[in-house]
N, CA, C, O and CB atoms as a CASP TS submission, in Angstrom:
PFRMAT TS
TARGET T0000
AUTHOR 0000-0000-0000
METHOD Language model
MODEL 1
PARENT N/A
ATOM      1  N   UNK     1      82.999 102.662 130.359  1.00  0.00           N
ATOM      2  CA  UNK     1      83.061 102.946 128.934  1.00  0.00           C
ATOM      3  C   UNK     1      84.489 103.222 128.484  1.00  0.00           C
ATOM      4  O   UNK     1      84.866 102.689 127.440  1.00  0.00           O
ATOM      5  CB  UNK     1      82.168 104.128 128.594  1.00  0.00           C
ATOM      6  N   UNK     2      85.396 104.072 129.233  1.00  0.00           N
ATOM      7  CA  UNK     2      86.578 104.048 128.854  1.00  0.00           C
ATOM      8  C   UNK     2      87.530 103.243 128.925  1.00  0.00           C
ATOM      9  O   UNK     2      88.618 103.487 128.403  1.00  0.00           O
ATOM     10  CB  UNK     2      86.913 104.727 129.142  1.00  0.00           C
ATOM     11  N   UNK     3      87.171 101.722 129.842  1.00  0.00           N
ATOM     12  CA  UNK     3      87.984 101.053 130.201  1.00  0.00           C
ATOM     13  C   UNK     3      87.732 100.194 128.645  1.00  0.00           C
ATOM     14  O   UNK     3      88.725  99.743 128.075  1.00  0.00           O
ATOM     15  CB  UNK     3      87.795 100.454 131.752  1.00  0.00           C
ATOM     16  N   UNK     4      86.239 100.002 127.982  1.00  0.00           N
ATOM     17  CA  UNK     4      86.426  99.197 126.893  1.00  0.00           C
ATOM     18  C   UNK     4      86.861  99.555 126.263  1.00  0.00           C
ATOM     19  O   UNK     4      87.864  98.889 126.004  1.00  0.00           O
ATOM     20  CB  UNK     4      85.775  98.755 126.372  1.00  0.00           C
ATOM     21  N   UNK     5      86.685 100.938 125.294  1.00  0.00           N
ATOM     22  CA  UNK     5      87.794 101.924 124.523  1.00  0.00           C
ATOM     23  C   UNK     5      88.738 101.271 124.489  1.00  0.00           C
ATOM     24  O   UNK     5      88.999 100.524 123.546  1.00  0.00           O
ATOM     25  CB  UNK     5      88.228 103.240 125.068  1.00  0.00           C
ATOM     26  N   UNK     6      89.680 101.459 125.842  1.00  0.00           N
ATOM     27  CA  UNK     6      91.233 101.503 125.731  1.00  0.00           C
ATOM     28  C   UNK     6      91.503  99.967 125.555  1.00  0.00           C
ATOM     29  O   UNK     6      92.570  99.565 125.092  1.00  0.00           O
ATOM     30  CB  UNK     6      92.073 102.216 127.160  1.00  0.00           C
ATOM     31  N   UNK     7      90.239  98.917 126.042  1.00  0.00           N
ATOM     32  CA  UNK     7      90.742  97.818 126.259  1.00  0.00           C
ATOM     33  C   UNK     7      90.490  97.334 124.187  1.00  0.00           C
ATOM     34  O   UNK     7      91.175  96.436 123.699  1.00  0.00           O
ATOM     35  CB  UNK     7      89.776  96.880 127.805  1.00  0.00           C
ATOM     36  N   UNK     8      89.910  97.772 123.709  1.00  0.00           N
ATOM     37  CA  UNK     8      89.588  97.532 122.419  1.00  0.00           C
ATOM     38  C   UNK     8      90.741  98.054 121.423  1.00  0.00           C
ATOM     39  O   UNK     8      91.369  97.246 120.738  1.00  0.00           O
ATOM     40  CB  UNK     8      88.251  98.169 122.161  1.00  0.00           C
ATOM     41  N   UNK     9      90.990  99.425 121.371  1.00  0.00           N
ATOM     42  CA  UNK     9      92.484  99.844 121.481  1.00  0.00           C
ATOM     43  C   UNK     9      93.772  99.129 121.316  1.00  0.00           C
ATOM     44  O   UNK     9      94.584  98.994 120.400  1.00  0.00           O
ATOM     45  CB  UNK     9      92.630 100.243 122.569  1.00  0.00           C
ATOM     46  N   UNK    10      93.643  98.659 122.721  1.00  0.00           N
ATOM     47  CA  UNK    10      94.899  97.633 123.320  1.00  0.00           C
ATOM     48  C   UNK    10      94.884  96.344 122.244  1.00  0.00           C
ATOM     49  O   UNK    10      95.918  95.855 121.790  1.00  0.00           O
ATOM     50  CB  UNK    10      94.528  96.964 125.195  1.00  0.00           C
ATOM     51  N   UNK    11      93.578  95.894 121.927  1.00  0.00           N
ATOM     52  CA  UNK    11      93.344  94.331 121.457  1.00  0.00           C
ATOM     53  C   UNK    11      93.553  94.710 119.648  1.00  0.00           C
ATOM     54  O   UNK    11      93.822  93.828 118.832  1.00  0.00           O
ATOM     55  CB  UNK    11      91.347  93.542 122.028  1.00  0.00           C
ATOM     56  N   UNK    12      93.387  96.013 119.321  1.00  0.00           N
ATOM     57  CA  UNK    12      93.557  96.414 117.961  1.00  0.00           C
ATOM     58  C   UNK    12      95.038  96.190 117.500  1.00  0.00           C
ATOM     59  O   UNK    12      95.492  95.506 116.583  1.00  0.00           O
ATOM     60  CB  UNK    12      93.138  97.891 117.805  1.00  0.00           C
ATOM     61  N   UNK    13      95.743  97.121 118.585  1.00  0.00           N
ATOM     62  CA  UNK    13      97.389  97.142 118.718  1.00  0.00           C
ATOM     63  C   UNK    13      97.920  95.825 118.437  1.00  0.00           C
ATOM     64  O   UNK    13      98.712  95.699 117.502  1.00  0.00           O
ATOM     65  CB  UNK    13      97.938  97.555 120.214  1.00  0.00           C
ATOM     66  N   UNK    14      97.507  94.626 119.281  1.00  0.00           N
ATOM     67  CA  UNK    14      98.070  93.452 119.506  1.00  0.00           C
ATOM     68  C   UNK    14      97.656  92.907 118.057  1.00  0.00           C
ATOM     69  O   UNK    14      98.656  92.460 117.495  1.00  0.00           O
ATOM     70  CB  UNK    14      97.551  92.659 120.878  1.00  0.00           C
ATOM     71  N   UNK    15      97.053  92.852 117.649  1.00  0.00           N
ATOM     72  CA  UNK    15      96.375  92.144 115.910  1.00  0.00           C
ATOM     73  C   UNK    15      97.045  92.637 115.394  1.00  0.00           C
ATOM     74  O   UNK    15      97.780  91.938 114.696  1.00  0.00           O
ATOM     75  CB  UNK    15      94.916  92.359 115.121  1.00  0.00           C
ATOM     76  N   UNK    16      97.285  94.315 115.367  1.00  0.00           N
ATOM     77  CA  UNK    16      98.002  94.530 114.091  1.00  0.00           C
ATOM     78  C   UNK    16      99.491  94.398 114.313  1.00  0.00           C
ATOM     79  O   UNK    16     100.034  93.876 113.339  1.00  0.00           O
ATOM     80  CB  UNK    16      97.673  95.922 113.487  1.00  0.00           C
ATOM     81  N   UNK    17     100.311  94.708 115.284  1.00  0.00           N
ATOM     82  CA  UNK    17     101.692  94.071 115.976  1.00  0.00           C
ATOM     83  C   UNK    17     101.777  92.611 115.263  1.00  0.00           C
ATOM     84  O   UNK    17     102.836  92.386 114.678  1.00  0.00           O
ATOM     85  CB  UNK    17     101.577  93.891 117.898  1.00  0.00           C
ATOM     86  N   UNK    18     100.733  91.540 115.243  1.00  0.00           N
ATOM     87  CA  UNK    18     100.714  90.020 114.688  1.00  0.00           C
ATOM     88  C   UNK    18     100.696  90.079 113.395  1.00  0.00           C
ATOM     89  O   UNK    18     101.468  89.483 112.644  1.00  0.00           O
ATOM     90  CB  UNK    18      99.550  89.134 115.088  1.00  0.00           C
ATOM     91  N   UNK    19      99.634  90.944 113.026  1.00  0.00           N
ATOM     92  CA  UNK    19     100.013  90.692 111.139  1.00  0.00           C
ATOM     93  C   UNK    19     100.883  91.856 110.963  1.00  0.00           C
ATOM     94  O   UNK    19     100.387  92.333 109.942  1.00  0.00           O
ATOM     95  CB  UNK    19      98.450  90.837 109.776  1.00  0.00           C
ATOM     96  N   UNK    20     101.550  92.391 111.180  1.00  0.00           N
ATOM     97  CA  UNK    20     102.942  93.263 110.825  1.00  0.00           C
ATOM     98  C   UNK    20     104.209  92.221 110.905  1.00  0.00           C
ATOM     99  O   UNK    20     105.064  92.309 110.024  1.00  0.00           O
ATOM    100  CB  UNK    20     103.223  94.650 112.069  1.00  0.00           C
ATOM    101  N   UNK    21     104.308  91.526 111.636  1.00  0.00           N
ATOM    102  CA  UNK    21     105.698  91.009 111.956  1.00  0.00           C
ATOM    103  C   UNK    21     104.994  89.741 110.905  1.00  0.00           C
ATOM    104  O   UNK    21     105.880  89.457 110.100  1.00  0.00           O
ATOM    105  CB  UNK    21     106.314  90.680 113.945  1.00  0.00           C
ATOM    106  N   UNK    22     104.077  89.120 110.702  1.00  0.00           N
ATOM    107  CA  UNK    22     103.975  87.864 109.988  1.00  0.00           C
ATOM    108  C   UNK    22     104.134  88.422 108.450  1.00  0.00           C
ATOM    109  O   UNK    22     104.789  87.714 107.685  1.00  0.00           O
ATOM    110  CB  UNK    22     102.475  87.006 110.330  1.00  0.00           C
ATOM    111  N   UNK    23     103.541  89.726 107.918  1.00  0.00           N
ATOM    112  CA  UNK    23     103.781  90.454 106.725  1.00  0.00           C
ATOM    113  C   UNK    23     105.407  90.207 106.887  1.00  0.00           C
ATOM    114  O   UNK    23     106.002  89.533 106.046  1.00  0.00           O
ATOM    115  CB  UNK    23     103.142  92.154 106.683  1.00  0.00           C
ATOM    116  N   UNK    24     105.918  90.645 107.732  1.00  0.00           N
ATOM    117  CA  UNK    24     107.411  91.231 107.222  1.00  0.00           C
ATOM    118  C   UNK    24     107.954  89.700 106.968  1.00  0.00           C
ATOM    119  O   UNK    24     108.321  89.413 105.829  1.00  0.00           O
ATOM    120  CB  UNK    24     108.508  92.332 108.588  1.00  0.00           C
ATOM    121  N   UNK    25     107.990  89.066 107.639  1.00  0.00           N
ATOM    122  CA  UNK    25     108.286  87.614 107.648  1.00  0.00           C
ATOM    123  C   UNK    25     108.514  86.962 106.374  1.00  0.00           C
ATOM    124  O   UNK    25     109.565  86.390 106.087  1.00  0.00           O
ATOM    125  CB  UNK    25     107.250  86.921 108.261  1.00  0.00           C
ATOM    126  N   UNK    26     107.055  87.108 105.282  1.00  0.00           N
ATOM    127  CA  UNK    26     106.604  86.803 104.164  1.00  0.00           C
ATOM    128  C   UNK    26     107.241  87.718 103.365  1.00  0.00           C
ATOM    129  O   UNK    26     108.084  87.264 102.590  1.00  0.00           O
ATOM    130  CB  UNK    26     105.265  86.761 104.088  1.00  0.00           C
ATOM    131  N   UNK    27     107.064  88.747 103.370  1.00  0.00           N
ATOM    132  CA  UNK    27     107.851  89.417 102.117  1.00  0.00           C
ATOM    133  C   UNK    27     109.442  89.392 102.638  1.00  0.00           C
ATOM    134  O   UNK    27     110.132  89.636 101.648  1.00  0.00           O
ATOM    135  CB  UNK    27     107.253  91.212 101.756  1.00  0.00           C
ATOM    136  N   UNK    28     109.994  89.261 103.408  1.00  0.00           N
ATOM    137  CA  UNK    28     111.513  88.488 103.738  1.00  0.00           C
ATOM    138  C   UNK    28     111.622  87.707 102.940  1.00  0.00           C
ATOM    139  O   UNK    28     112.302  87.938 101.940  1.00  0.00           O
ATOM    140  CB  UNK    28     111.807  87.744 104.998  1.00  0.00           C
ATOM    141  N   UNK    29     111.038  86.624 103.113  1.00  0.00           N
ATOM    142  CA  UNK    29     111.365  85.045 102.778  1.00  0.00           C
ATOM    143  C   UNK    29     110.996  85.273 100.967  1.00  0.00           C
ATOM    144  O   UNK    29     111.814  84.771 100.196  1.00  0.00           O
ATOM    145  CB  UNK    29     110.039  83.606 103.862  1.00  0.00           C
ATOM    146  N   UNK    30     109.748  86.041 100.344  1.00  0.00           N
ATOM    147  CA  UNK    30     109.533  86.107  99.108  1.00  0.00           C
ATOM    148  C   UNK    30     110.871  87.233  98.234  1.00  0.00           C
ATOM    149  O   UNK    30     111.312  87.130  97.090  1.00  0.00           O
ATOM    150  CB  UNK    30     107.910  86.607  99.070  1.00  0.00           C
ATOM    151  N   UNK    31     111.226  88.290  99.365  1.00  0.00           N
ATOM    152  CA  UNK    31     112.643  89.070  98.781  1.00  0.00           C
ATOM    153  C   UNK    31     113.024  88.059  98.400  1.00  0.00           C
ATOM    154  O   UNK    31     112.811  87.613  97.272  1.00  0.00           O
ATOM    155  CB  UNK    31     113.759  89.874  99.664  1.00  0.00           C
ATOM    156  N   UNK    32     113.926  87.295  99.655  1.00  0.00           N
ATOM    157  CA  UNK    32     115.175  86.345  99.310  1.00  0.00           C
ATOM    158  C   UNK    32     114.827  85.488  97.958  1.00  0.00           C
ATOM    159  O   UNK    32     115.704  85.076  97.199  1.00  0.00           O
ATOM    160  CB  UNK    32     115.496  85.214 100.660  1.00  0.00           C
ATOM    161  N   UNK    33     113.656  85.312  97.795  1.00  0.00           N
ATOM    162  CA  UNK    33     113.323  83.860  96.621  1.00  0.00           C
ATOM    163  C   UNK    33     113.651  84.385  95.263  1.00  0.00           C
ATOM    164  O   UNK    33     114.114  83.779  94.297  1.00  0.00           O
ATOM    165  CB  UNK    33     111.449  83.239  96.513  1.00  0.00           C
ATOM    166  N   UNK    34     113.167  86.181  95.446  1.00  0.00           N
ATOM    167  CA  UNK    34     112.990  86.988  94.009  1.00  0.00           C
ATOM    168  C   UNK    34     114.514  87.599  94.045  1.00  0.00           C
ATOM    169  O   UNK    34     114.671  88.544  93.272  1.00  0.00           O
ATOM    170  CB  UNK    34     111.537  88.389  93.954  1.00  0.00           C
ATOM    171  N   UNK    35     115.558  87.250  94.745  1.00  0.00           N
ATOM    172  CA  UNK    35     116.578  88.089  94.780  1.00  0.00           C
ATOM    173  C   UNK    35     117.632  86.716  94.091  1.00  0.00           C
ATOM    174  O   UNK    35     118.593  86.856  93.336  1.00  0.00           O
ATOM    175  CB  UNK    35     116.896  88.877  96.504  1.00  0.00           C
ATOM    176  N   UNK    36     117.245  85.830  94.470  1.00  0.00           N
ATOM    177  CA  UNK    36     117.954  84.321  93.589  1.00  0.00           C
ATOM    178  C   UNK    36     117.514  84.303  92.460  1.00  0.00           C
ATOM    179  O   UNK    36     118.237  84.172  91.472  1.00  0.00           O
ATOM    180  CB  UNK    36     117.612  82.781  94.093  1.00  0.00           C
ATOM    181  N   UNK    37     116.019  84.456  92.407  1.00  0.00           N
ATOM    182  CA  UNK    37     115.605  84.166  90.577  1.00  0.00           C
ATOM    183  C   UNK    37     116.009  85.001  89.452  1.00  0.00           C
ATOM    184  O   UNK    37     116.174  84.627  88.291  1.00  0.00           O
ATOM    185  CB  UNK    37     114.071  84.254  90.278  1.00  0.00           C
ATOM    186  N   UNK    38     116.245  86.957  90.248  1.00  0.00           N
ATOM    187  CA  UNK    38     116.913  87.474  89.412  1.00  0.00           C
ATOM    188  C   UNK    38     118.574  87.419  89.096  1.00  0.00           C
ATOM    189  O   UNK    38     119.101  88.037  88.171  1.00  0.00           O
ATOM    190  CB  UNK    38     116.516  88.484  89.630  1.00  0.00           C
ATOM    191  N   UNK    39     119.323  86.512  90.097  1.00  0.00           N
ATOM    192  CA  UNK    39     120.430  86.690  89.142  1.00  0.00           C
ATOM    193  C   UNK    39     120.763  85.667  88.907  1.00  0.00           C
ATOM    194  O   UNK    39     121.949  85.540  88.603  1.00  0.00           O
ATOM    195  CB  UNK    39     121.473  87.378  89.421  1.00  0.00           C
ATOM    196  N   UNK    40     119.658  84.134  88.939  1.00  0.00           N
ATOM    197  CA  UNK    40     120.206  83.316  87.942  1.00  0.00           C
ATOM    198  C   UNK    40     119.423  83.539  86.377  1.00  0.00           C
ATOM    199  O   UNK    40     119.662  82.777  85.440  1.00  0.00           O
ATOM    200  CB  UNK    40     120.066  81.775  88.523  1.00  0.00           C
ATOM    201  N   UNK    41     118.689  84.428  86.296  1.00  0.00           N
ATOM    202  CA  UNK    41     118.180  84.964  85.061  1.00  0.00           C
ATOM    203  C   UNK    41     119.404  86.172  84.922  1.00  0.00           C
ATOM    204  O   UNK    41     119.761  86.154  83.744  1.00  0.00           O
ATOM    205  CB  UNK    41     116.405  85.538  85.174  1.00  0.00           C
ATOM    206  N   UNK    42     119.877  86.808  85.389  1.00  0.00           N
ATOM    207  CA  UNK    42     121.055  87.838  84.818  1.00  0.00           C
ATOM    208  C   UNK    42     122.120  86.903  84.438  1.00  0.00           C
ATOM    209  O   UNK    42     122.644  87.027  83.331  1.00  0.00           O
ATOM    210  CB  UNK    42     121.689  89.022  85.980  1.00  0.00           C
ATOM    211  N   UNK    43     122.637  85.620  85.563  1.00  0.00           N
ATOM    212  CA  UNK    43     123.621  85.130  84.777  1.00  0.00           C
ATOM    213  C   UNK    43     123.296  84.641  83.683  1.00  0.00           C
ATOM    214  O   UNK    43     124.013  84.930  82.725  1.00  0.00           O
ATOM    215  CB  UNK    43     124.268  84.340  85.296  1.00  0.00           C
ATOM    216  N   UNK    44     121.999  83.654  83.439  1.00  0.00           N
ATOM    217  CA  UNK    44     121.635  82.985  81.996  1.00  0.00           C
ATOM    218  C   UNK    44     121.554  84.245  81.038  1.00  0.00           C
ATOM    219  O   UNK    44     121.679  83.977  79.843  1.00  0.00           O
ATOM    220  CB  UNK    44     120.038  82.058  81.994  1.00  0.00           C
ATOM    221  N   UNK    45     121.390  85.398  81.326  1.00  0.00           N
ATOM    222  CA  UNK    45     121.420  86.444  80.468  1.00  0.00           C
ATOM    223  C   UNK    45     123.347  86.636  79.481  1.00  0.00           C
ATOM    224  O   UNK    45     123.721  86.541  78.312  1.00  0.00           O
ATOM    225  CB  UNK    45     120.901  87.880  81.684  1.00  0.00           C
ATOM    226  N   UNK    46     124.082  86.956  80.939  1.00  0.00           N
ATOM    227  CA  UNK    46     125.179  86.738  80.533  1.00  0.00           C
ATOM    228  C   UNK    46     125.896  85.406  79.451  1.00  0.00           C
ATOM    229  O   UNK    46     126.477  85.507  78.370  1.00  0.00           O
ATOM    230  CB  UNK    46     125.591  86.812  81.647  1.00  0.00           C
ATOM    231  N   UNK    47     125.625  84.438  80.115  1.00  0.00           N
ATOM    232  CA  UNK    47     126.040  83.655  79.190  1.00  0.00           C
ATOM    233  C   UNK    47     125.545  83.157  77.820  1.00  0.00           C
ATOM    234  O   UNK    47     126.030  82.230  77.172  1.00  0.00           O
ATOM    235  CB  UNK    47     126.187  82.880  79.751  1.00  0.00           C
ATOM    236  N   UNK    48     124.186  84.163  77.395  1.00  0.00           N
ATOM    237  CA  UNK    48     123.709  84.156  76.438  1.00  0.00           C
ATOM    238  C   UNK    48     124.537  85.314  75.506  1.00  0.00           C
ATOM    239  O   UNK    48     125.021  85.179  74.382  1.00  0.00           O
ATOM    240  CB  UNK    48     122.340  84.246  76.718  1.00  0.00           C
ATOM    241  N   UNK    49     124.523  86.151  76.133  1.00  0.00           N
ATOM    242  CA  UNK    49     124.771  87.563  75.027  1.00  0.00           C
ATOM    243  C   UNK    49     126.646  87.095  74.969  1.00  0.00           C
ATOM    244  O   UNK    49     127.358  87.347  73.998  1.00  0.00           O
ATOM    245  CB  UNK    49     124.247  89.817  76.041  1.00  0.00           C
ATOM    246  N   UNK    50     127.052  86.503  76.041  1.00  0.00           N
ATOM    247  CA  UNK    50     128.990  86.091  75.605  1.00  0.00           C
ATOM    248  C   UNK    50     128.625  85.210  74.316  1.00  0.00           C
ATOM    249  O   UNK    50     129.068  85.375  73.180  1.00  0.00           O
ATOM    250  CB  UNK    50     130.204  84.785  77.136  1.00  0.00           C
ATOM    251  N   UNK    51     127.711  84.231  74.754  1.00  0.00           N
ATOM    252  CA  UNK    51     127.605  82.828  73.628  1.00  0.00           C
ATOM    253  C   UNK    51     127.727  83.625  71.683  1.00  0.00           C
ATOM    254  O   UNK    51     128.512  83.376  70.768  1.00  0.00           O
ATOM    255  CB  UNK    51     125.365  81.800  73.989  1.00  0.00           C
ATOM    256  N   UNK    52     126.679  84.482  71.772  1.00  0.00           N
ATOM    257  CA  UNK    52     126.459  84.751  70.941  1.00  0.00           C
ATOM    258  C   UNK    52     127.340  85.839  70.653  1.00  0.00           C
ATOM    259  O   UNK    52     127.614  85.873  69.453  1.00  0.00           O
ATOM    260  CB  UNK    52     125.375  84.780  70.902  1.00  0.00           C
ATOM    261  N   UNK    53     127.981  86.904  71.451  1.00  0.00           N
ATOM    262  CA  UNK    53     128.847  87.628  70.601  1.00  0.00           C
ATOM    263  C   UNK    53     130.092  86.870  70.248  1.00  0.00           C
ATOM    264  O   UNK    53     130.621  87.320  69.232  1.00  0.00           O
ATOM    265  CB  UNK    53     129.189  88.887  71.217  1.00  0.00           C
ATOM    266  N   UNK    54     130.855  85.620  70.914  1.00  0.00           N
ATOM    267  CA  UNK    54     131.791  84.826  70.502  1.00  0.00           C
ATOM    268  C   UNK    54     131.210  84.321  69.403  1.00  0.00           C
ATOM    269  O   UNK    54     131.881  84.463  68.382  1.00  0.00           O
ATOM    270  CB  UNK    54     132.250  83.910  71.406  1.00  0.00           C
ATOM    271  N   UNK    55     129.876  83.616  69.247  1.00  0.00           N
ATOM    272  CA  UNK    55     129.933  83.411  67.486  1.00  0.00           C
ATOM    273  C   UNK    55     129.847  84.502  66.430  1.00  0.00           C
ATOM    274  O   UNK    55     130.305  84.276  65.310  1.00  0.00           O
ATOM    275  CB  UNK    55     128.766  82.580  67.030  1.00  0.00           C
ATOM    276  N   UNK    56     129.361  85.519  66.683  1.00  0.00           N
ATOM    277  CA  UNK    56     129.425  87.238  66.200  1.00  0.00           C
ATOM    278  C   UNK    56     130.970  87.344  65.401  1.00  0.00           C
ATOM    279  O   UNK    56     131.077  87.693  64.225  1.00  0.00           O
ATOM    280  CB  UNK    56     129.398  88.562  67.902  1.00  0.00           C
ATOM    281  N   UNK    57     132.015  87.008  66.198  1.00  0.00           N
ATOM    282  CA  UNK    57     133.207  87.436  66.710  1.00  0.00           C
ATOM    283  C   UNK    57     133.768  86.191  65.180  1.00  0.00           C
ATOM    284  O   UNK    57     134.605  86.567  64.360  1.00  0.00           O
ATOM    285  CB  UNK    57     133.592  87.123  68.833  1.00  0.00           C
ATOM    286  N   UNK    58     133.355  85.316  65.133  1.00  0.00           N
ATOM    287  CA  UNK    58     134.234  84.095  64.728  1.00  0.00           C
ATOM    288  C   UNK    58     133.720  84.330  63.080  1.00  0.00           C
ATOM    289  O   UNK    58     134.543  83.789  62.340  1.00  0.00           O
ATOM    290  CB  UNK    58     133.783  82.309  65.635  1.00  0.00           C
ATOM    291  N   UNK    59     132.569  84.997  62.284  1.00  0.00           N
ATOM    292  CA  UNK    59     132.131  85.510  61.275  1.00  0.00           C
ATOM    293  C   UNK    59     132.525  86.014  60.344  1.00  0.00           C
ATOM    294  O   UNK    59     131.743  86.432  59.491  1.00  0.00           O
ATOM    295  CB  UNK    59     131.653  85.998  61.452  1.00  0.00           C
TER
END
């Protein structure tokens, strides 16, 4: 009885060890994707608010 315990245990460990490292994997790869989309939306931000305070400016 204790050998299944520990052996059930053991087989719990190993599953969740597999979806831990495949989680981290995925939200890695989804950081990096959301870490590009926000600063080509900050730069299009930038070159919106220059665009428009240079015509602001010329008024």
């Amino acid at each position: 009885m204790q050998f299944l315990i520990a052996g059930i245990i053991g087989l719990m460990s190993f599953i969740g060890s597999l979806f831990t490292r495949s989680v981290s994997v995925a939200l890695e790869y989804s950081a990096k994707r959301l870490v590009i989309i926000a600063s080509v939306v900050a730069l299009m931000a930038t070159f919106v608010a220059a665009f428009y305070f240079c015509n602001k400016a010329d008024n």
